[in-house]
C-alpha positions, 0 to 999 in steps of 0.5 A: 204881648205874645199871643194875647188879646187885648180889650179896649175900653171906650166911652160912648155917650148915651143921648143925655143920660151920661156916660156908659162903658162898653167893652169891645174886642180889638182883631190881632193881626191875622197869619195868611200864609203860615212859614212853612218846613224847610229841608236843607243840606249844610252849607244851602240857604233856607228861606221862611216866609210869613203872610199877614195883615192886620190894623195897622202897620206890622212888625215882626220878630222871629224866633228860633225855638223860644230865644229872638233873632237878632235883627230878624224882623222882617216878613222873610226870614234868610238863613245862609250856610245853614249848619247842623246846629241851625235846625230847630223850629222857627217861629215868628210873632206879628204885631200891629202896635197893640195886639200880636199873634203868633204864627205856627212853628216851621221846623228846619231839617239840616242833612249834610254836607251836601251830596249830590244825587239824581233821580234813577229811572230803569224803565219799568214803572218808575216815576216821582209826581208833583201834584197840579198847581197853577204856578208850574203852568204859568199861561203867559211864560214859562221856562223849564230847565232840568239835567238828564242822563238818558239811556236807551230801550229796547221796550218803550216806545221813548221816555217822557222824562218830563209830563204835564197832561194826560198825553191823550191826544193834541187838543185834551188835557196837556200842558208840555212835554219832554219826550227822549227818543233813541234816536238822541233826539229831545222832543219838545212840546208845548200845548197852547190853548186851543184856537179853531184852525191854529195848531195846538203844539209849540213842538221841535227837537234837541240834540241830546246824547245817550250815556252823557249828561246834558242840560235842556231848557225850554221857554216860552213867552206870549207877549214876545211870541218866542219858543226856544230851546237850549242845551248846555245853555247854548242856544239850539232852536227859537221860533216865533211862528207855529206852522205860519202862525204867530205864537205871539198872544197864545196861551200856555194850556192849562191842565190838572194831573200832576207834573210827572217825571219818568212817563206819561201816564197811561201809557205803558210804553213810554217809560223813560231810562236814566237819570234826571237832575236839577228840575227847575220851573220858572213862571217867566221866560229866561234869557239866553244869558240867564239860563247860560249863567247857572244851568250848572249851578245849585240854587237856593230855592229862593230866585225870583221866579222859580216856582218848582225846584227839586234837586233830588238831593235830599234821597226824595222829590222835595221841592226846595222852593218856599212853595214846597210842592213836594213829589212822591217817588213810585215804582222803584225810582230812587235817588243815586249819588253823583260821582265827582267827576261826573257832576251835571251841577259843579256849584256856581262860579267854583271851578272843579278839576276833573278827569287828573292823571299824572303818567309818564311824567306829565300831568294831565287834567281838565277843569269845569267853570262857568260858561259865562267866565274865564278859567285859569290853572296855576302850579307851583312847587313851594306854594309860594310862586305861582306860575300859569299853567292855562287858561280858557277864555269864556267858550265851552266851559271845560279845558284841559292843561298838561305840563310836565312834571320833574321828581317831587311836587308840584301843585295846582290851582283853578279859579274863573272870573 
């Protein structure tokens, strides 16, 4: 019975005068945590999630609009390849065997097909913010991942492509940092909580180029002692000592202004040039092997232990996790699409051609997979036999086949396992 209330009448004996009929009021089962909006492109995955408890055992069924879903009838509600046609409002009702409640409606929003786009930054007052929240500075292991297109300035001092903190000084209110220089160097720090005589910083340096894509992580465990930082997903830098003391045991410090991408706040120098993609935050430290498997890979918002993900591609700074920590855009920050051959996330396990030409009889391309696979080119003239062109064993993701091509047609496919 949706959304009613049920009154149980009981029999209690009254000394030796018989029997009295009471009236009492049984509790519904009580929401928690309401499922909360999705927004998604056609062709992603959204996720509702529902909290709650109540007497006894629950059971759930969502709806979308007022029809039931068939075999939705768990606390998570997952929804694959979502299409125009999939957005409404979804509803579910808890029961606890007697009584039921009805959560509040969570509207999916469906835009597509899915574009890629980054988040433009020129330098001068651009930023997206994402208000503190414990999640995004987990104390005790951390990972942050994001995709960034730097360019150099002749007026601040570096871009701070990613800040949690004031940026005061090393022992006030900060969390981590992502300083760029023009030198092409990523400046990385991580603030520990501070300890009289220890140094405050988990600091080191990446090599990451102006005017190309690269992808950056950094991770930090306290109860292994390991800092390391990575670009492409190879590994570049791992630590397990600070200036002659062990990071085991510290702590990730704890700060409350908001996650900023493009500059510190309050300091007017430090505006950051470029683009920057894919922000992933995750409340544990990632392998080597995990972060080499889908740092070119879209998300679904949904993998354990991501806890901020803002892809940009929604034209905002949505966050696409179910926490749906969403940023504001300030300044003149805007979202750009991404030119296909110059995608920093290509979808995972797809191969994509890029950079093909055809001149003076030669067909010339190159593909991009996954570091962790093997890339394959095929050709043929009458999509009948298949004949190998080249392939790449599992080493810088990208190769690059020519072949020579007659008068006429000829055809080509990539794949990568």
């Amino acid at each position: 019975m949706k959304g009613s209330t049920i009154f149980r009448r009981s029999l209690i004996p009254l000394l030796a005068s018989g029997l009295i009929a009471t009236t009492t009021l049984a509790a519904p089962p009580q929401i928690i945590q309401q499922p909360q909006r999705r927004d998604v492109n056609v062709g992603m995955t959204a996720v509702f999630r529902v909290d709650a408890s109540g007497a006894g055992p629950l059971a759930y069924q969502w709806h979308k609009n007022s029809e039931d879903i068939v075999d939705a009838t768990d606390p998570t509600l997952e929804l694959e390849n979502v299409q125009l046609s999939d957005a409404a409002n979804y509803i579910v009702t808890v029961y606890d065997g007697a009584e039921s409640t009805i959560s509040s409606a969570a509207t999916l929003n469906v835009t597509g097909p899915l574009m890629n786009r980054a988040l433009s930054l020129d330098g001068s007052g651009d930023s997206a913010q994402v208000a503190s929240n414990a999640r995004i500075q987990n104390a005790d292991a951390l990972t942050i991942e994001f995709w960034v297109f730097p360019l150099p300035s002749v007026v601040n001092q570096f871009g701070s492509f990613i800040n949690k903190g004031d940026g005061l000084s090393a022992t006030s209110s900060r969390t981590y940092e992502f300083r760029w220089q023009n030198d092409g160097t990523m400046s990385v720090n991580l603030f520990l909580v501070h300890i009289d005589g220890q140094p405050d910083a988990a600091g080191f340096g990446l090599d990451v180029p102006e005017h190309q894509w690269s992808h950056v992580a950094a991770t930090f465990d306290s109860a292994t002692g390991v800092v390391a930082g990575y670009v492409n997903g190879q590994e570049e830098f791992t630590t397990t000592m600070l200036n002659g003391f062990p990071v085991q045991g510290r702590t990730i410090r704890q700060s409350s202004p908001p996650l900023v991408v493009g500059v510190t706040p309050g300091f007017s120098n430090t505006q950051a040039t470029g683009r920057i993609d894919e922000v992933r935050i995750w409340d544990r430290a990632r392998s080597a092997l995990e972060i080499a498997a889908d740092y070119s890979c879209k998300l679904t918002g949904a993998e354990t232990g991501l806890v901020g993900y803002w892809p940009f591609d929604d034209g905002g700074a949505d966050d696409f996790t179910v926490f749906e920590q969403h940023g504001t855009l300030a300044g003149d920050a805007h979202t750009d699409l991404i030119s296909e051959g110059d995608l920093p996330v290509s979808g995972c396990g797809q191969p994509t051609f890029v950079y093909t030409s055809a001149d003076l009889g030669q067909f010339k391309t190159s593909i991009k997979h996954r570091l962790d696979a093997s890339g394959y080119v095929e050709s043929t003239t009458d999509w009948q036999t298949w004949r190998p062109a080249g392939s790449l064993p599992n080493a810088t993701g990208r190769q690059t086949v020519t072949e020579d091509v007659e008068p006429g047609s000829k055809f080509f496919r990539a794949s990568s396992r």
